[in-house]
C-alpha positions in Angstrom: 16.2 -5.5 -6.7 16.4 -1.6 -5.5 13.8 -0.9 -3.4 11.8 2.1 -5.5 11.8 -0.8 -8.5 10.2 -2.8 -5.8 7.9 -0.2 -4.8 7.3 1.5 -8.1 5.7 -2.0 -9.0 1.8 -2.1 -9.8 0.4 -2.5 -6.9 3.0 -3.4 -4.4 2.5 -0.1 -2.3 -1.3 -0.7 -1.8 -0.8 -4.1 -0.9 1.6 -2.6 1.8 -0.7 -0.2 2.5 -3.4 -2.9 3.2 -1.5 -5.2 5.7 -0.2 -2.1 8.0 -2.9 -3.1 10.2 -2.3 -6.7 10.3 -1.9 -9.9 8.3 -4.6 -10.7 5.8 -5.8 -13.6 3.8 -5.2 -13.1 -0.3 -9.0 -13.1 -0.5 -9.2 -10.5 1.4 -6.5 -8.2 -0.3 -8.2 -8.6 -3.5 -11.7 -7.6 -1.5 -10.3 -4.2 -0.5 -7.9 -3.7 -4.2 -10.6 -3.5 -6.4 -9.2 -4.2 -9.7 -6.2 -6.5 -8.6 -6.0 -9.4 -10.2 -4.7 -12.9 -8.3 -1.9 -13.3 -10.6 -0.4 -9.8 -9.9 -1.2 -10.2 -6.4 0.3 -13.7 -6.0 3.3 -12.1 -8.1 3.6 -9.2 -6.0 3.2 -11.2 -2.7 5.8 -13.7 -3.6 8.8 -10.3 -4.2 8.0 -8.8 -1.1 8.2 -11.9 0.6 11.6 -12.6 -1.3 12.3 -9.1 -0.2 12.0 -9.8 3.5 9.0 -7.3 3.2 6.3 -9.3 3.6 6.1 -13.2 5.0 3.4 -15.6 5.2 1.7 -16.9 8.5 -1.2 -19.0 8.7 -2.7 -16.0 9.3 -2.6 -14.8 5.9 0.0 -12.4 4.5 1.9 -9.9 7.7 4.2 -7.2 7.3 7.8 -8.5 8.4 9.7 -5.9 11.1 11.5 -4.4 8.0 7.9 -4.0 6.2 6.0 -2.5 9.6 9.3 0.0 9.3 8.3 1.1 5.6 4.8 2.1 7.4 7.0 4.8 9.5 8.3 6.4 6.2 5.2 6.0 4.2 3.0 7.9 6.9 4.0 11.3 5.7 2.9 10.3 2.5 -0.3 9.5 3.5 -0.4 12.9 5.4 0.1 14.8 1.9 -2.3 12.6 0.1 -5.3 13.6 2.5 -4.3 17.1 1.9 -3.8 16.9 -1.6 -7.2 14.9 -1.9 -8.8 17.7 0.3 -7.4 19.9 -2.7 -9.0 18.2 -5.6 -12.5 18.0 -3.8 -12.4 21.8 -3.0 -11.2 22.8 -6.5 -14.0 20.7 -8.2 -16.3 22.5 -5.8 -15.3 25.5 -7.2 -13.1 27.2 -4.7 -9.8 28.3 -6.2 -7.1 28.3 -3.1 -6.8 25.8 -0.3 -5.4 26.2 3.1 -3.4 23.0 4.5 
């Protein structure tokens, strides 16, 4: 599987996004991916972990090496979101031009 099929998957990036801090129990993703449900998680969980993405610990769920490396390129993502989201509440306040 190509890794943006991986990634373009419903919910697989948040469920990265989630465990860039540390491993976490499947209770607790679905706590903090509000409208995840377990099948798609478990479903999701199981291809990053074939991937060698994600692996399980007794722990819970922990980014791999490979998967704590994906949280290198997906930081300047996050950068743009939090300006783009800065954006979006600025033009619904009214305010026509935003400065990054």
């Amino acid at each position: 599987m190509a890794a943006m099929d991986l990634f373009g998957r419903r919910w697989a990036l948040r469920i990265l996004w989630e465990l860039r801090e540390g491993p976490l129990g499947a209770r607790a993703l679905l706590a903090r991916c509000e409208g995840l449900s377990s099948s798609v998680l478990y479903q999701r969980l199981r291809e990053l972990t074939s991937s060698g993405i994600v692996a399980g610990s007794p722990d819970g769920y922990g980014l791999t090496r490979l998967g704590a490396a994906l949280g290198d390129a997906l930081r300047p993502l996050d950068d743009w979101a939090t300006v783009w989201a800065r954006t979006q509440a600025q033009a619904q306040g009214g305010q026509d031009s935003v400065e990054a």
